[in-house]
C-alpha positions in Angstrom: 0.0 0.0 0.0 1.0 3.5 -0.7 0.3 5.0 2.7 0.9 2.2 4.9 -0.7 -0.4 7.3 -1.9 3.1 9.7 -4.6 4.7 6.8 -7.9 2.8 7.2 -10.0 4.3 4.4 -13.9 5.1 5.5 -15.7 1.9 4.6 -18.6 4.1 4.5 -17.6 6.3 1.3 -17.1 3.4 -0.8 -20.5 1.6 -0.1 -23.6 2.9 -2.0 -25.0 3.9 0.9 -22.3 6.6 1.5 -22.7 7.7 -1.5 -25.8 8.8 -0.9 -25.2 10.2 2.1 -22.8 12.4 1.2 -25.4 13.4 -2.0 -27.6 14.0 0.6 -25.5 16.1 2.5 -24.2 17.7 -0.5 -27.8 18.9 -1.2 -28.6 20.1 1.7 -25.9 22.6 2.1 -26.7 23.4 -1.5 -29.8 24.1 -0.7 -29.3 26.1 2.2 -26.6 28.6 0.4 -29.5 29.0 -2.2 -31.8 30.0 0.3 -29.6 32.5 2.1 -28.4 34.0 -2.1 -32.2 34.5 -2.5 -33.2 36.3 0.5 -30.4 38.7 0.4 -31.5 39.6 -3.4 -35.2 40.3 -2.6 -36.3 43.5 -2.1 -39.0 43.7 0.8 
């Protein structure tokens, strides 16, 4: 191995289920940064 016998990749983010997890996640933060970007533009 390149990094040695101490790195113990996250199981997690190689299942499918971390991948969707981390979509998930992902989302969400998109989602909030949207919502702040659009209630700083509005004007009331």
């Amino acid at each position: 191995q390149i990094l040695g016998d101490w790195y113990r990749p996250m199981v997690i983010m190689v299942l499918p289920a971390g991948a969707f997890i981390t979509l998930g996640i992902l989302i969400a933060i998109m989602n909030v940064i949207s919502k702040n970007a659009t209630n700083d533009t509005t004007c009331h």
